[in-house]
N, C-alpha and C positions, 0 to 999 in steps of 0.2 A: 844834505840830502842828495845834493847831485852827485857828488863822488859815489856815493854807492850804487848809479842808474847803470853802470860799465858794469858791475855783477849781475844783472836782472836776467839778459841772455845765456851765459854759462849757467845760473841757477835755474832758470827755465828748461835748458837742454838736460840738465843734473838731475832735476825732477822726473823729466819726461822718463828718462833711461832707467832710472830707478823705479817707476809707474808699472814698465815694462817687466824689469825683471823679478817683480812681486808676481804680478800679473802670471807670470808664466811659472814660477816658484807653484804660487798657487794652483793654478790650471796643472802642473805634473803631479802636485798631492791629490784633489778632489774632483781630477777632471777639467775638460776645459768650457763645458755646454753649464757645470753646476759655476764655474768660476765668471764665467759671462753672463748668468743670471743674480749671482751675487754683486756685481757691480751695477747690475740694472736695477735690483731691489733698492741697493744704496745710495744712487741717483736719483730713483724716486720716491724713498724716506725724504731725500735731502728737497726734493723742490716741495714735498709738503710740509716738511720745517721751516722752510724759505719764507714762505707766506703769514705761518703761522707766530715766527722770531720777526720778522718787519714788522706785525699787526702788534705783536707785545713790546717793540722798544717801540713804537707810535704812540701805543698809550701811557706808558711810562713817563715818556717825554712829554704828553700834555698836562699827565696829573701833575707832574712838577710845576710846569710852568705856570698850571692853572693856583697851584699852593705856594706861588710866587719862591720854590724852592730852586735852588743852582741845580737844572738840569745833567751836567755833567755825567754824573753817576747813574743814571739813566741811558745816557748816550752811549757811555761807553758799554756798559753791560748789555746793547743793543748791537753796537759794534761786534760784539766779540761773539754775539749770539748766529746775527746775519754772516758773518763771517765761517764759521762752524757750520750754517745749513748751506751756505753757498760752497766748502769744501767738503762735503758730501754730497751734494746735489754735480759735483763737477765730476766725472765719469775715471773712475781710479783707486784700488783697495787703499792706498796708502793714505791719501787725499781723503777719501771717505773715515778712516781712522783719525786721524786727525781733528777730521770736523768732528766726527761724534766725542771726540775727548772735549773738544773747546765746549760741548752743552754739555757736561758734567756739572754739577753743580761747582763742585772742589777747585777744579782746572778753571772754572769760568771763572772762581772769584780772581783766582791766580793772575789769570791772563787782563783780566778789567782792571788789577791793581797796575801790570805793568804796561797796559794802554796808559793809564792817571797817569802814571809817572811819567811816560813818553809826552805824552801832553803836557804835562805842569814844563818841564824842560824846556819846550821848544815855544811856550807864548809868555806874556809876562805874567807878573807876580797878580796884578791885577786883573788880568782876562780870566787866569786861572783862579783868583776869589771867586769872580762871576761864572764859571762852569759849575766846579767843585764847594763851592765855600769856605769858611777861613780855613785853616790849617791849622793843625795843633802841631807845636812844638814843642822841643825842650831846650831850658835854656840854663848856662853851669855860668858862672863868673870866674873869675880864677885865670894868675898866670902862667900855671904849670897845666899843659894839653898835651897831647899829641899832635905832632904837625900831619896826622890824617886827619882830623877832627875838623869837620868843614867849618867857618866863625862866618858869622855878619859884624858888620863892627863891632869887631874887639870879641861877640860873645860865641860861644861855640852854640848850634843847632845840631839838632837830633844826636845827641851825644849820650849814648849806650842811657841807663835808668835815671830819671827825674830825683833832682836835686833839689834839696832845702834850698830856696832864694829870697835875698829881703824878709828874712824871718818868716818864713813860711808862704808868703802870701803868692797868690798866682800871678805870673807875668803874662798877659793877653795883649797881644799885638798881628800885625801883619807883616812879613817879611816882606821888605822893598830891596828890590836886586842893585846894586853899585851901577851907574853908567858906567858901560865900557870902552877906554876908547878906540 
């Protein structure tokens, strides 16, 4: 994570300049009184989404936890929700596009699956049971793989359509990541 803190300034100046020259794009097609009122509109859609996306991953998050279910998937589709009205709520045509894509339905599953996965990555096997709950996998035996085919010992995971194993019967486990050293 720290290697990428030395991009955040160039990406923030990248934005700003970009912000700008929509900004004015725009303002030269529809005027500049109608292009300052569209970003004012879309500032304040976004703080009454703001409110509105907090108060629905808050409840989310307690029905899980009150249904003793792995919050996770609540959290994150809370994330991506508050994220989406706070980049519309932030003063900027592009910015504002943006957040209204991340509340799409389609985009939000999109972006909640690649929060999960960001997440499962960066804690362990079993923090990430307790967010999200088990994982499903698949699992092939077999000495002939691909050496892209990720293994845990010895077996390959998530490898392309579910395979006949041990005579049919399902494999149900948990993935435990190798000590590295």
């Amino acid at each position: 994570m720290r290697r990428y803190v030395r991009f955040v300034p160039p990406a923030l100046l990248l934005a700003v300049v970009l912000e700008l020259a929509v900004f004015v794009g725009v303002g030269r097609a529809i005027g500049f009184g109608s292009a300052v009122l569209l970003v004012f509109a879309a500032s304040l859609l976004g703080l009454v989404l703001l409110r509105r996306e907090g108060m629905r991953a808050w409840r989310g998050f307690r029905s899980s936890v009150e249904a003793r279910q792995p919050p996770g998937r609540q959290v994150t589709d809370g994330l991506v929700g508050l994220l989406g009205a706070l980049l519309l709520a932030t003063p900027g045509l592009v910015s504002g596009v943006v957040g209204l894509l991340l509340l799409v339905p389609p985009v939000r599953r999109l972006a909640r699956a690649g929060v999960q996965r960001a997440a499962e990555r960066r804690v362990s096997s079993m923090v990430a049971g307790d967010l999200f709950g088990p994982r499903t996998v698949r699992v092939r035996r077999g000495a002939s793989r691909p050496a892209s085919e990720p293994t845990v010992d010895g077996q390959v995971v998530d490898a392309g359509p579910p395979q006949v194993v041990d005579g049919g019967r399902a494999i149900e486990g948990e993935i435990v990541e190798p000590r590295r050293p």
